[in-house]
C-alpha positions in Angstrom: 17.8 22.1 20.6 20.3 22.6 17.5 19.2 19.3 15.8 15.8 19.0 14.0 14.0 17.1 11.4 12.1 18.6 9.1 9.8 16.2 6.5 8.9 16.9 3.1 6.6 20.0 2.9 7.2 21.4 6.6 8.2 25.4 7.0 10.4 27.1 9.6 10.0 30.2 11.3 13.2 32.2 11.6 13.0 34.8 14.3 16.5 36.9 14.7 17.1 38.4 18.4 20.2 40.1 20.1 19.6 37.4 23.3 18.6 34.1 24.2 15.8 35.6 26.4 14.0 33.6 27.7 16.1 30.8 27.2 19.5 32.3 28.6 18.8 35.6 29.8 18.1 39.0 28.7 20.9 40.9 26.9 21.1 44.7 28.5 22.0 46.4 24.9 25.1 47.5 26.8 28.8 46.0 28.4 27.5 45.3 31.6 26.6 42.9 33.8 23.1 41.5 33.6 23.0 39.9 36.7 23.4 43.0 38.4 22.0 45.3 36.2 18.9 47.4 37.0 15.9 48.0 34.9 16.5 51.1 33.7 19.5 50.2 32.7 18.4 47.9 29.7 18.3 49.7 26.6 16.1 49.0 23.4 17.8 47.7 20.6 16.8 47.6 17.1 17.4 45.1 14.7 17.8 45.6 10.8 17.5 43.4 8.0 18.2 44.2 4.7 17.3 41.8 1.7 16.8 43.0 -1.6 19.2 44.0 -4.3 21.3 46.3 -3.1 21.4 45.2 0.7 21.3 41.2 0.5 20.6 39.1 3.3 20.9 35.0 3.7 20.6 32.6 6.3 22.9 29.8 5.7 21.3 26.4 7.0 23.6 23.5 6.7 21.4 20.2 6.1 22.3 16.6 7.0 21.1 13.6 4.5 
């Protein structure tokens, strides 16, 4: 889904991943393939945000009318 319509008053939830999982598949961290990967392969990722002054962060959501 990439097209939704939000009515006066609803909220989104923003959740930022490095993968589609489990829409797509899981991403192994690395340049390899995932089809073929094994378990231990897959490496932990960590994901940083940064959003006040002096690191700002936006999301940029481009509305229809």
């Amino acid at each position: 889904d990439v097209m939704h319509t939000f009515l006066p008053g609803h909220r989104m939830m923003i959740q930022v991943q490095s993968s589609w999982f489990p829409l797509v598949d899981r991403n192994p961290q690395q340049f390899i393939d995932p089809y073929t990967a094994t378990p231990s392969q897959y490496k932990k990722s960590l994901i940083r945000l940064y959003h006040d002054s002096k690191y700002p962060s936006q999301i940029i959501l481009n509305t229809l009318k």
